[in-house]
MARGU-720713 format. One line per 8 residues: number of its first residue (from 1); for each residue x, y, z of N, C-alpha, C. Coordinates in pm, whole numbers. Example, Ala and Ser with C-alpha at 12.3 -4.5 7.8 and 13.67 -1.06 7.14 Angstrom:
REM MARGU-720713
1> 1319/-569/780/1230/-450/780/1320/-330/780 | 1285/-225/708/1367/-106/714/1290/3/787
REM end
This chain:
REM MARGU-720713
1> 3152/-2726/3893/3123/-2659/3767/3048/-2529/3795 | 3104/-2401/3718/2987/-2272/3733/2888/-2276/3700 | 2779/-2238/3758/2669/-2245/3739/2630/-2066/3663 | 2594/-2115/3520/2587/-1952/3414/2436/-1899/3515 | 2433/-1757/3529/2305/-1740/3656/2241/-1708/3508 | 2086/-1684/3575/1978/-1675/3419/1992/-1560/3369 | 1962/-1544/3231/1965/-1376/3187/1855/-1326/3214 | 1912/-1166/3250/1798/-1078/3240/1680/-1080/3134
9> 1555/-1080/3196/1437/-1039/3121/1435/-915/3076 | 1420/-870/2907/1461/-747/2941/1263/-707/2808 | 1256/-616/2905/1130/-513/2754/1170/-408/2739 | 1141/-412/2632/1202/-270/2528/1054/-179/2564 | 1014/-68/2543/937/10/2503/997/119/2427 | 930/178/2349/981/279/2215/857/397/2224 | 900/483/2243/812/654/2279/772/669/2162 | 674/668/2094/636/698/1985/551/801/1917
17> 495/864/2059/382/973/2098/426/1090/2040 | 557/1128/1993/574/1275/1934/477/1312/1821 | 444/1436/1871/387/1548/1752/435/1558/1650 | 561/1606/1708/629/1699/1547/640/1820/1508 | 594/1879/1583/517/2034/1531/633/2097/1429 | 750/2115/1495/893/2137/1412/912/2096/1281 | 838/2001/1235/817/1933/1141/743/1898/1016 | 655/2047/1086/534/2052/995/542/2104/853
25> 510/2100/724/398/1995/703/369/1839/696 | 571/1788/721/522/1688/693/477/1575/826 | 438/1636/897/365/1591/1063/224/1647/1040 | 197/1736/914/64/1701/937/-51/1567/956 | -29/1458/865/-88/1383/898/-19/1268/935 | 76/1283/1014/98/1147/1011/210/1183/1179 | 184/1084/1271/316/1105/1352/438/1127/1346 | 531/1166/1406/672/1180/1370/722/1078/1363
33> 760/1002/1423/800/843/1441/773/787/1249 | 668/827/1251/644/793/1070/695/830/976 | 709/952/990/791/1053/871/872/971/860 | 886/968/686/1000/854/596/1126/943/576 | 1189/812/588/1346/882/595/1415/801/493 | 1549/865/393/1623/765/370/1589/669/290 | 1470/744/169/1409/689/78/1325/527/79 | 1353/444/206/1230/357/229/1217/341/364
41> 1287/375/441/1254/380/591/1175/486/635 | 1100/450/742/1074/552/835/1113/565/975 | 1136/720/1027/1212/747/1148/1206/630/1236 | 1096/537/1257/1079/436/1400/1176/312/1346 | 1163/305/1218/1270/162/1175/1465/159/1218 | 1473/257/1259/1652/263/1340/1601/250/1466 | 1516/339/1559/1467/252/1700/1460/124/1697 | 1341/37/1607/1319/-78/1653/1431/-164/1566
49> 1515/-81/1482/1629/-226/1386/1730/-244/1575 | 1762/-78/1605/1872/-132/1704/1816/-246/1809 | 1708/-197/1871/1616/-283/1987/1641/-400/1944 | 1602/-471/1820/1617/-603/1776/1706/-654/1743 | 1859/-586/1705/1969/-625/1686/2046/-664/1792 | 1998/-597/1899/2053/-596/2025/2019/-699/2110 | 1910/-816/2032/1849/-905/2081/1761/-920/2171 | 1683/-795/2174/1545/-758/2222/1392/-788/2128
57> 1359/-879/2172/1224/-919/2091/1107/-928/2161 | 1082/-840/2262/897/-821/2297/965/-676/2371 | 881/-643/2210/914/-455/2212/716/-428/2198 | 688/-321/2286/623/-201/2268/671/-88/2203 | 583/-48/2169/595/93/2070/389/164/2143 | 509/236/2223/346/360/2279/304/478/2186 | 177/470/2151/150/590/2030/77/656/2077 | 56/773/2004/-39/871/2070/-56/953/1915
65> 13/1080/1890/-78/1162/1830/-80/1122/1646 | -201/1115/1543/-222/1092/1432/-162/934/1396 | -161/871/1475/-47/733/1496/-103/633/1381 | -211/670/1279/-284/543/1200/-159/498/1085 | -64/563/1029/44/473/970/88/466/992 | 150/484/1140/258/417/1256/216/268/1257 | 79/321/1290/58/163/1317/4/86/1245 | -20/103/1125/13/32/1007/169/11/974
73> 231/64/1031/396/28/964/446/-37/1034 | 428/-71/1198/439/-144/1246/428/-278/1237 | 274/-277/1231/224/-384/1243/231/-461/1117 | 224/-414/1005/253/-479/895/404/-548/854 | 497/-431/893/651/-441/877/692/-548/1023 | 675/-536/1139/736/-566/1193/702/-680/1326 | 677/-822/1211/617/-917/1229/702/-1042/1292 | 693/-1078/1430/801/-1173/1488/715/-1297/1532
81> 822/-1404/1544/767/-1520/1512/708/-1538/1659 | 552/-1571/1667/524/-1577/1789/524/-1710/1879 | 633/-1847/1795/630/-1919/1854/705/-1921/2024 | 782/-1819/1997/901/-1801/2135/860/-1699/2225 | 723/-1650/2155/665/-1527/2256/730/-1402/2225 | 765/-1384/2066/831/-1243/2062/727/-1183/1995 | 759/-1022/1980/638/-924/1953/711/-817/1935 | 648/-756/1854/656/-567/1852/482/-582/1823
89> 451/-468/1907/299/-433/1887/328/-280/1920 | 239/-184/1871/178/-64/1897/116/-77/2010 | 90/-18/2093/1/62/2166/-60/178/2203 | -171/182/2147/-228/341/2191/-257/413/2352 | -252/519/2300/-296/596/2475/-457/559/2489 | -457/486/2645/-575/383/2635/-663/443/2803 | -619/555/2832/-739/614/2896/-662/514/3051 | -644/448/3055/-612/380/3193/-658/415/3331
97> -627/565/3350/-585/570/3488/-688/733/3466 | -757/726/3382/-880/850/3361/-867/924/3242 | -967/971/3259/-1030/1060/3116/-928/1142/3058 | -795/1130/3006/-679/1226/2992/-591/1110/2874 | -548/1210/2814/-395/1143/2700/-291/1147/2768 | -194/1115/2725/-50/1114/2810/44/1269/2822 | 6/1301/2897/86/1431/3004/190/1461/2947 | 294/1375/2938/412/1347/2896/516/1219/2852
105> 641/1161/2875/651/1049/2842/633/919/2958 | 688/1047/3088/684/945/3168/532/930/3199 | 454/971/3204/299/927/3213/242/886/3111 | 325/851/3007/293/695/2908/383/560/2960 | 464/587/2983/469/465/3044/428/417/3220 | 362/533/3284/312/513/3398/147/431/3356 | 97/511/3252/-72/461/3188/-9/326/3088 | 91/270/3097/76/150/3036/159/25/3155
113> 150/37/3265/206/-28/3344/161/-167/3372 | 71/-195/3285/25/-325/3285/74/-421/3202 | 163/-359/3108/240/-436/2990/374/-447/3107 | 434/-389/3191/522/-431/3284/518/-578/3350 | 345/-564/3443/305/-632/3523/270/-762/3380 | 208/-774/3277/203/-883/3179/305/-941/3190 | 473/-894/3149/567/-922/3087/688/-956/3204 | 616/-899/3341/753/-920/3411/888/-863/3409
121> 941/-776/3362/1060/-776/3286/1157/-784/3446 | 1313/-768/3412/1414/-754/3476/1464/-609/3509 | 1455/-620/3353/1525/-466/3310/1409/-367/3130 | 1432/-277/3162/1350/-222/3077/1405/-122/2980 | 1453/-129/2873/1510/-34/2814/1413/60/2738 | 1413/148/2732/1284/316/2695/1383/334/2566 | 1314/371/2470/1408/455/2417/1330/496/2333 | 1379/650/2240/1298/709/2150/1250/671/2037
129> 1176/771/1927/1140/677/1796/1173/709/1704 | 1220/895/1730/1264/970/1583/1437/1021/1603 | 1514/939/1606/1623/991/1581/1724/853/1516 | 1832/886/1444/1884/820/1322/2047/776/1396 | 2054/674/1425/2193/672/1425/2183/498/1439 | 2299/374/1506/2298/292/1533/2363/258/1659 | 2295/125/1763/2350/119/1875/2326/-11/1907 | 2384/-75/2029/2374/-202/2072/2357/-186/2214
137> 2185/-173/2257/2162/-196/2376/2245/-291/2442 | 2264/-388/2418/2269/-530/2529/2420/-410/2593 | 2511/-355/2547/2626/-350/2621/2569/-250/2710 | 2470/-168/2677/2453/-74/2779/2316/-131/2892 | 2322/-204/2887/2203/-315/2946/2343/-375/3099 | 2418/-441/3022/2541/-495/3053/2597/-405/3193 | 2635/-295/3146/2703/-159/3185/2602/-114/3325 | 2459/-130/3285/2361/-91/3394/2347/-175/3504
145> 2380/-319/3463/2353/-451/3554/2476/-429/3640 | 2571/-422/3599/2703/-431/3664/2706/-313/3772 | 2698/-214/3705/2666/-35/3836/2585/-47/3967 | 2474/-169/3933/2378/-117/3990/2273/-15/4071 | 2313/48/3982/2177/170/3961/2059/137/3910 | 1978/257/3938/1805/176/3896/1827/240/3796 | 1870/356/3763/1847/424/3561/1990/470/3496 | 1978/377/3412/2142/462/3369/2071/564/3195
153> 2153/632/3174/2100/716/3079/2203/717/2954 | 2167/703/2829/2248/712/2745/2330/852/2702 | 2426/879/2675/2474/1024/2661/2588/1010/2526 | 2572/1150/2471/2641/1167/2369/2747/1276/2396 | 2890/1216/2309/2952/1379/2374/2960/1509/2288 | 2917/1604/2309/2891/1742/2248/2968/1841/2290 | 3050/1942/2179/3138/2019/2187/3067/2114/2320 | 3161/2204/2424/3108/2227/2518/3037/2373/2513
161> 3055/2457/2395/2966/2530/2304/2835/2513/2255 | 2785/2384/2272/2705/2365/2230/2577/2351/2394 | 2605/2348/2462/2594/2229/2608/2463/2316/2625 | 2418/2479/2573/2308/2510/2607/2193/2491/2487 | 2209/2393/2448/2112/2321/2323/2048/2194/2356 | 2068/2137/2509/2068/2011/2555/2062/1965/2666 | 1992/1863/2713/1996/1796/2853/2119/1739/2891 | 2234/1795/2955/2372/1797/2990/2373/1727/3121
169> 2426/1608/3115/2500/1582/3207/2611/1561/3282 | 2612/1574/3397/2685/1629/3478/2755/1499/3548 | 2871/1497/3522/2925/1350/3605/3022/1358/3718 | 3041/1262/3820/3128/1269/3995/3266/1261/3861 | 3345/1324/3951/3486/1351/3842/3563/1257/3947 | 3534/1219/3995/3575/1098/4134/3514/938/4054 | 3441/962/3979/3307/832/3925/3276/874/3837 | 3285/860/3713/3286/938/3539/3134/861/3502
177> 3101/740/3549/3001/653/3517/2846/705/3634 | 2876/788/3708/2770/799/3821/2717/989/3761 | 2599/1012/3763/2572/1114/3730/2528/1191/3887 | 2582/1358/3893/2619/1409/3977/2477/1483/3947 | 2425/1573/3837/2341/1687/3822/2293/1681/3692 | 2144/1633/3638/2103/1683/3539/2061/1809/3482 | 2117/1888/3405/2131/1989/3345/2065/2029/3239 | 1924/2164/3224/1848/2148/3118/1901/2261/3063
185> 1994/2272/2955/2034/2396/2851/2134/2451/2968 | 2245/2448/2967/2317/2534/3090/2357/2580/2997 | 2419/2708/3052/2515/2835/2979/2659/2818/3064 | 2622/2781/3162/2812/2724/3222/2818/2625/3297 | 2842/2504/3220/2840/2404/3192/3039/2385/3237 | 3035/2261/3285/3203/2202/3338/3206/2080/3211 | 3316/2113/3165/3345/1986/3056/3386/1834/3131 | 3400/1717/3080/3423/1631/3089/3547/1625/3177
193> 3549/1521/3284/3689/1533/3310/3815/1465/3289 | 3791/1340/3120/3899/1349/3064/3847/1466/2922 | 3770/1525/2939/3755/1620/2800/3712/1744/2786 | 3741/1855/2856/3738/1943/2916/3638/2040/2844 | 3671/2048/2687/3621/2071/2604/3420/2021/2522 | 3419/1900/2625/3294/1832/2570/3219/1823/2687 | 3063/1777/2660/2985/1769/2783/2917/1649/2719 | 2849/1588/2808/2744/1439/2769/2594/1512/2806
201> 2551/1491/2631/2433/1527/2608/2381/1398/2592 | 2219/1425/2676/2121/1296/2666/2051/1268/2534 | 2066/1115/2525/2032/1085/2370/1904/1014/2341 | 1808/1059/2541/1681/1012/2487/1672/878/2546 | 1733/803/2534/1751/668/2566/1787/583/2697 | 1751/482/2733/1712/449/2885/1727/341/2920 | 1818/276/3022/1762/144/3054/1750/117/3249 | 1646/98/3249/1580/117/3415/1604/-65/3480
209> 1618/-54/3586/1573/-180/3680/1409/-189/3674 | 1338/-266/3619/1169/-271/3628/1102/-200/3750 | 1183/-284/3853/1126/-234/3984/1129/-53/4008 | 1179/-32/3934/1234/106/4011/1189/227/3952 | 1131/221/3775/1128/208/3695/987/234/3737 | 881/157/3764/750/158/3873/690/220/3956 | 864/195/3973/851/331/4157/848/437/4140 | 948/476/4045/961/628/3986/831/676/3901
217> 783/603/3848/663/667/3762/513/687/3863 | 521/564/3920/387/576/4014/424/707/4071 | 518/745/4172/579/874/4206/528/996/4179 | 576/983/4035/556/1128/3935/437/1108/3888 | 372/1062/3912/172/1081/3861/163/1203/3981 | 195/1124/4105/105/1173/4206/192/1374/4221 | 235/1383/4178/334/1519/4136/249/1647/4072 | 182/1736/4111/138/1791/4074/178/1865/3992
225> 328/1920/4012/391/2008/3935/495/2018/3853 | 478/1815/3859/560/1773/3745/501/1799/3602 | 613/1765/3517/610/1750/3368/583/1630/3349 | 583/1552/3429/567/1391/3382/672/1324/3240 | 763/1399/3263/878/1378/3150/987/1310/3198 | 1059/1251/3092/1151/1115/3159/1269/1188/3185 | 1286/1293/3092/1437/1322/3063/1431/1499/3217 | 1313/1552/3220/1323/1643/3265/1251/1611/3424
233> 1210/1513/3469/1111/1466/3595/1205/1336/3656 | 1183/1224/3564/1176/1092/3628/1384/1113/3671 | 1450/1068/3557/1581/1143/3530/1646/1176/3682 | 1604/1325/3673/1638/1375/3819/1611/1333/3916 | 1481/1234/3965/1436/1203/4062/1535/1103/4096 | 1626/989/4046/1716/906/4034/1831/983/4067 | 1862/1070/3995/1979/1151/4039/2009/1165/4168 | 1850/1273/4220/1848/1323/4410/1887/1164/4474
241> 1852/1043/4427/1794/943/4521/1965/866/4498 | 2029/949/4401/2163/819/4428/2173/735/4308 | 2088/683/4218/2106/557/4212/2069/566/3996 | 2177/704/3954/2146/685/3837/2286/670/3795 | 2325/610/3669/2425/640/3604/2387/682/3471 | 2546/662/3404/2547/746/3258/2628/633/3186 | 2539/618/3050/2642/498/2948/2706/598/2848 | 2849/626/2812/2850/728/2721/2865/624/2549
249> 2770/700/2484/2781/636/2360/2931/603/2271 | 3031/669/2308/3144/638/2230/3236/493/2291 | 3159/436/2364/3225/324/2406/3139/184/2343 | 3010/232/2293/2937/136/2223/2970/81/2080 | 3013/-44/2092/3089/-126/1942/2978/-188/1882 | 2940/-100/1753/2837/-182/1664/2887/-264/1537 | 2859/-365/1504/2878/-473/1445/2939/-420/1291 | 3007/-391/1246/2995/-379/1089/3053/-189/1061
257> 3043/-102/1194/3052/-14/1191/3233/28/1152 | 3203/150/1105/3355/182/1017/3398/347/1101 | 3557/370/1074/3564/504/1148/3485/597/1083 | 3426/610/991/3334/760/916/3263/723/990 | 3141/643/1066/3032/608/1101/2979/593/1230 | 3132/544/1306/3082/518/1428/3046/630/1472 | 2979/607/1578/2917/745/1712/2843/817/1619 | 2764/808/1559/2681/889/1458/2520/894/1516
265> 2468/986/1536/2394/1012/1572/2336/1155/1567 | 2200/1128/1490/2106/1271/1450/1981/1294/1508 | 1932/1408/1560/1835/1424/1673/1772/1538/1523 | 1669/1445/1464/1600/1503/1327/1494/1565/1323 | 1489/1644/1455/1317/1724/1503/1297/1835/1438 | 1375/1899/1360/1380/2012/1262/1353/2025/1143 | 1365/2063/1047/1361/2086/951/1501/2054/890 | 1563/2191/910/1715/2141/866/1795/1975/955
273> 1766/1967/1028/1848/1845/1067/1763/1705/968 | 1630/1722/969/1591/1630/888/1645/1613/740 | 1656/1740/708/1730/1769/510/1867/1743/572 | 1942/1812/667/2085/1764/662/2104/1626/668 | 2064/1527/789/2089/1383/818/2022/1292/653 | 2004/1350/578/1975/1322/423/2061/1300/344 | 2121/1427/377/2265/1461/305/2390/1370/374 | 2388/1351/494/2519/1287/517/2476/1122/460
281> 2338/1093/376/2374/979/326/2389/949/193 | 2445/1047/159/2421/1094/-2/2574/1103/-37 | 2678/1112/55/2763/1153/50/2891/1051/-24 | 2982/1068/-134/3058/913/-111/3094/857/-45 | 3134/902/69/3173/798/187/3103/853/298 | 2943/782/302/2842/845/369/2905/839/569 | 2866/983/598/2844/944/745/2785/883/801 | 2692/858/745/2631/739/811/2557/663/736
289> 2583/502/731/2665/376/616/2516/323/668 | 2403/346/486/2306/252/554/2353/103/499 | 2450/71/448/2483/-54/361/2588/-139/475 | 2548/-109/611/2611/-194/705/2553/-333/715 | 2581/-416/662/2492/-556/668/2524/-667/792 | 2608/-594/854/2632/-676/991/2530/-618/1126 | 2443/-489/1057/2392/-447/1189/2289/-361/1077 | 2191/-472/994/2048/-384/947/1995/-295/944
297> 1961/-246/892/1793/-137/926/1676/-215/854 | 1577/-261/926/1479/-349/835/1394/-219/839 | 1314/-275/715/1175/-197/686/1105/-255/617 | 1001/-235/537/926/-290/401/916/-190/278 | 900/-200/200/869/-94/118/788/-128/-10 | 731/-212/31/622/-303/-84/667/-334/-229 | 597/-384/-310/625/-489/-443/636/-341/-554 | 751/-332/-506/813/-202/-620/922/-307/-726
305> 891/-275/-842/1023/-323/-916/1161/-231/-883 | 1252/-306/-990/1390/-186/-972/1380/-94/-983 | 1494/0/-974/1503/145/-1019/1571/137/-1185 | 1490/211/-1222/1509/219/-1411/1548/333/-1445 | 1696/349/-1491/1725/470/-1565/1746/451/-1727 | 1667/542/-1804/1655/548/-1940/1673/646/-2010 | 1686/702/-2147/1706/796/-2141/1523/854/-2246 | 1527/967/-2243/1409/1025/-2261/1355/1043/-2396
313> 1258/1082/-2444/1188/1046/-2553/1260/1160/-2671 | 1314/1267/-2596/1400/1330/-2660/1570/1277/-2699 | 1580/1161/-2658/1694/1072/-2641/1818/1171/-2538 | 1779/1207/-2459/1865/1277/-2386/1884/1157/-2292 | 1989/1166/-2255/2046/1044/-2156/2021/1122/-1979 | 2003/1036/-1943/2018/1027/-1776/2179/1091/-1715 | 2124/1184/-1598/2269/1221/-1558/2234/1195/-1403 | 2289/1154/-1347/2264/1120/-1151/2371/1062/-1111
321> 2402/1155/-977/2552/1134/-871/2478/1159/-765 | 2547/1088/-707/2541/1097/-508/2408/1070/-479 | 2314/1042/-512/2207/973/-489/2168/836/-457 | 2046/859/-380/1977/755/-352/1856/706/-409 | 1822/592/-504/1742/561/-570/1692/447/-549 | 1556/490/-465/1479/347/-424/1425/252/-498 | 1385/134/-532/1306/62/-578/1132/96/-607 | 1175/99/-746/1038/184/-876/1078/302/-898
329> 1185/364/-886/1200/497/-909/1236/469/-1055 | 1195/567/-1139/1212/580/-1295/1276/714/-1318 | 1401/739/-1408/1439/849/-1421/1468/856/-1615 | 1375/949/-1652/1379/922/-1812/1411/1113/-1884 | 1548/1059/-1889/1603/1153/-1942/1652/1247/-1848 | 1603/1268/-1724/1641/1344/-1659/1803/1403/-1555 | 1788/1473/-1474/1932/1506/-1399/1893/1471/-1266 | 1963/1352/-1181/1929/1403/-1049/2071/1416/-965
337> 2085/1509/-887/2206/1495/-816/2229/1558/-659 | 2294/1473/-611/2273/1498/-449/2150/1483/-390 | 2058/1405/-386/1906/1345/-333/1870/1206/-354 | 1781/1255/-272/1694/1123/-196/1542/1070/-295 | 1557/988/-385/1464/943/-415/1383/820/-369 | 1266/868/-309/1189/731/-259/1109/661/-344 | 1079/547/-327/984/477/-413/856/492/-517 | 878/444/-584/778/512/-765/765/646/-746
345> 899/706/-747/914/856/-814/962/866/-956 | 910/965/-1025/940/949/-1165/943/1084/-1202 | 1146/1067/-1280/1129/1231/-1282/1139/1198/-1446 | 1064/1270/-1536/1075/1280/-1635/1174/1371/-1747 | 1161/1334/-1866/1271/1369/-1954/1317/1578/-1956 | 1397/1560/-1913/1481/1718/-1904/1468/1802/-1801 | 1412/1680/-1674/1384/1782/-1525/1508/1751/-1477 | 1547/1853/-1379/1613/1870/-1271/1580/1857/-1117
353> 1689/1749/-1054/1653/1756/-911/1836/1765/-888 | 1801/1873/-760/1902/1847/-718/1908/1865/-529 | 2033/1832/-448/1974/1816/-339/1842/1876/-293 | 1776/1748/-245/1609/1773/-252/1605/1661/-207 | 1495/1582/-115/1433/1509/-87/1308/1444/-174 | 1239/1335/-184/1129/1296/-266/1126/1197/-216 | 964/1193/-184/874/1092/-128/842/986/-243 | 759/881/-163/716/809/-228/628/862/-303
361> 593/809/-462/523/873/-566/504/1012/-634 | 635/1068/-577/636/1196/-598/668/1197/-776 | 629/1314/-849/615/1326/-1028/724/1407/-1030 | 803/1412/-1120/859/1536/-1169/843/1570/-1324 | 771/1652/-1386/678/1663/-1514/857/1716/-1584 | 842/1745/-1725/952/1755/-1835/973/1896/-1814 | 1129/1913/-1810/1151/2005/-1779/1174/2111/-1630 | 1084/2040/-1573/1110/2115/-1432/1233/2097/-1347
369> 1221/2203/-1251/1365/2168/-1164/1307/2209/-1057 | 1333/2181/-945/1320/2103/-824/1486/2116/-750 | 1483/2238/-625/1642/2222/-597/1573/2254/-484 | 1715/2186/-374/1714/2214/-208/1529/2250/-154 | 1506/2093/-194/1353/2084/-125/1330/1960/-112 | 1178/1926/-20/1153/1831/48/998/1829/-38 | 1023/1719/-22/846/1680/-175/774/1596/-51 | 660/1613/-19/647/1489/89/558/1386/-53
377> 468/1274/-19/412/1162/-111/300/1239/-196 | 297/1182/-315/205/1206/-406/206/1369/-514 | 301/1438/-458/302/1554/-473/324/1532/-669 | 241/1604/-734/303/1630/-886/352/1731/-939 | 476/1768/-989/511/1892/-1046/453/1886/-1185 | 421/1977/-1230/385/1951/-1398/502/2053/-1445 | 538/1991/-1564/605/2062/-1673/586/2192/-1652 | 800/2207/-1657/819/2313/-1665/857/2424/-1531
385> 745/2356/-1440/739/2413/-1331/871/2397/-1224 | 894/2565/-1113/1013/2561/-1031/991/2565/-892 | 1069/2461/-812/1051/2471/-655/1180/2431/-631 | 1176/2557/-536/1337/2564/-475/1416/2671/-509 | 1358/2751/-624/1446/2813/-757/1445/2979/-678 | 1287/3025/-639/1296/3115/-575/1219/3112/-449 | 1231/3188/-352/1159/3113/-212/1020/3240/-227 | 1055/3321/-239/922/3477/-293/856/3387/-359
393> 870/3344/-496/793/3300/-536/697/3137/-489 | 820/3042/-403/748/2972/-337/621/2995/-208 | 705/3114/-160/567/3136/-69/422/3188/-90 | 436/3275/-248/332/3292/-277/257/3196/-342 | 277/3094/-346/222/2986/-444/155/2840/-312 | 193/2895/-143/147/2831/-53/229/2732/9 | 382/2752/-14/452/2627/-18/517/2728/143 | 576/2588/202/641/2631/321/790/2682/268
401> 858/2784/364/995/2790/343/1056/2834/463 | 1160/2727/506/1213/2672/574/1318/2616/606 | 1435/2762/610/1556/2768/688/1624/2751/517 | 1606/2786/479/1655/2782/309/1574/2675/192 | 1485/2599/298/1437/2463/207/1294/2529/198 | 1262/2440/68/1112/2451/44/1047/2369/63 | 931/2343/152/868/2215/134/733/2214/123 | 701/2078/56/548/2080/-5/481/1970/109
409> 364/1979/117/296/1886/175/238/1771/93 | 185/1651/183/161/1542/109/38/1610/-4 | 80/1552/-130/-20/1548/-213/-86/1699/-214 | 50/1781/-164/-27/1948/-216/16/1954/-362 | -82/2060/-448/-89/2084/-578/4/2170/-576 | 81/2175/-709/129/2259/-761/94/2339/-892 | 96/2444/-920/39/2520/-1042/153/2510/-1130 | 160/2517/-1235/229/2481/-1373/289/2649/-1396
REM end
């Protein structure tokens, strides 16, 4: 009889340390990984839904900058049963290895190497915290065991026009799966060699042999003139040594996924990519399908009732298309169309929204309109009042403007 050999031990860790700066205002207070997306999620809930779908359950999540409702969202949302020894926990940058924060990524997971040595693992999959798409580690887990290489790297394929926007890799045209040269922004760049036209851009994402994984980071501490970065340090060091490959994302089959959807994937560090990847879920036949119920996105979004549309005290009826309307959102009398409404937003009787984003508790007073903008939480428009309408006039009034969008910060005032 065969004897099935044991499965890999595998730990997840999730980079959670981004700034944001690109992102600002709404990275002022809060990490990127946090910034809400998609009217009740936030950016880290597609990291840790895939990690856990993929049947990974003792995940880290490493934090670092403004991280206090990271890790409240974590820890509150993403609660596993600890009879079997599973976990998602936060971890902060904890001084380890001396008086310093984390350098970069790979010297967060070099200053947390004791959650390695705790946990033992086999295999270790890294992966980021702010970008939107869906995936199923285990096959690229699978894909890495079988190569044996110590790092295989996830890659996306990108028109070959694009290849100086990106960490490009470079593959043996002899060995399509073995990476030849990591590439930071090239301007002449060799396409694929069944796709002549495309190049494999890195999507951030990682799965290492533990051991090696160790080796490589202890390494790059002692590096003076490293970056201590995974994608621009550790990466290459695997490359010189032989022993990296490449998983390309269009071979990854997610559960429930449809042809509009598959291979979807948004790198949301901008401004506009954050308002666009909005829009492709707004769409009727969204690019990317959060109503996949074979492959989740969990989150929480607390004891909100339904969404209530009524019509307004002026008896004007409700008008709203292509939207998203979270649980407690109230719309009385108003228009909304093409946007994102998040939880207990309330636009009142004869306002206008139209593509625009809105946070949780965001107001919209009678009468106002509100177009092609981003509201972050708490923000109130009062009656009457316009954002979006002219950008002159938004900037003089303190509001950001940004690549055509306007955006307000949490709980900034607006004048009437």
């Amino acid at each position: 009889m065969a004897i099935t050999p044991p499965r890999k031990k595998v730990l997840a860790v999730v980079l959670a340390g981004g700034e944001g700066k690109r992102l600002m205002p709404l990275t002022a207070d809060r990490a990127k990984p946090a910034v809400p997306f998609g009217g009740i999620y936030r950016l880290i809930d597609f990291a840790l839904s895939n990690v856990v779908n993929s049947g990974y359950l003792k995940v880290v999540v490493l934090t670092q900058y403004k991280s206090h409702s990271l890790d409240r969202h974590v820890t509150t949302t993403w609660r596993m049963s600890n009879l079997l020894g599973n976990y998602v926990t936060p971890v902060p940058a904890q001084q380890r290895v001396g008086k310093r924060w984390y350098l970069g990524s790979a010297d967060a997971i070099y200053q947390s190497l004791n959650l390695l040595t705790d946990e033992q693992p086999d295999i270790v999959v890294v992966v980021g915290a702010d970008h939107v798409y869906r995936m199923d580690f285990s096959q690229m887990v699978a894909d890495h065991v079988e190569s044996g290489a110590g790092c295989t790297v996830a890659a996306i394929r990108q028109p070959i026009s694009l290849a100086d926007q990106f960490g490009v890799i470079d593959v043996d045209p002899s060995n399509p799966q073995k990476i030849r040269a990591f590439l930071e922004k090239p301007t002449d760049p060799v396409g694929l060699p069944d796709s002549p036209n495309e190049v494999l851009a890195s999507m951030g994402n990682y799965v290492f042999t533990a051991d090696a994984l160790v080796d490589a980071v202890t390494r790059d501490a002692d590096r003076e003139q490293s970056k201590h970065d995974m994608g621009g340090d550790i990466v290459p060091w695997f490359v010189d040594t032989s022993e990296s490959a490449v998983y390309d994302y269009k071979d990854n089959e997610v559960p429930g996924s449809t042809d509009r959807d598959r291979g979807y994937w948004r790198d949301v560090g901008t401004m506009r990519s954050y308002y666009d990847a909005h829009k492709d879920l707004v769409s009727p036949l969204p690019v990317f399908n959060l109503y996949n119920n074979a492959w989740p996105i969990y989150t929480s979004y607390g004891p909100h009732p339904p969404a209530k549309l009524v019509e307004g005290a002026s008896g004007a009826g409700v008008s709203t298309f292509n939207s998203i309307l979270s649980p407690g959102v109230v719309i009385t009398g108003g228009t909304v169309n093409q946007s994102v409404l998040s939880p207990a937003v309330w636009v009142k009787d004869g306002a206008e929204v139209s593509d625009s984003v809105l946070m949780d508790g965001v107001q919209i007073g009678e009468g106002a309109v509100v177009r092609n903008a981003i509201l972050d939480k708490g923000v109130i428009v009062p009656p009457g009042a316009r954002i979006g309408v002219d950008h002159e006039e938004d900037r003089a009034r303190g509001f950001v403007v940004d690549e055509g969008l306007t955006v307000l910060a949490k709980q900034q005032k607006v004048e009437s």
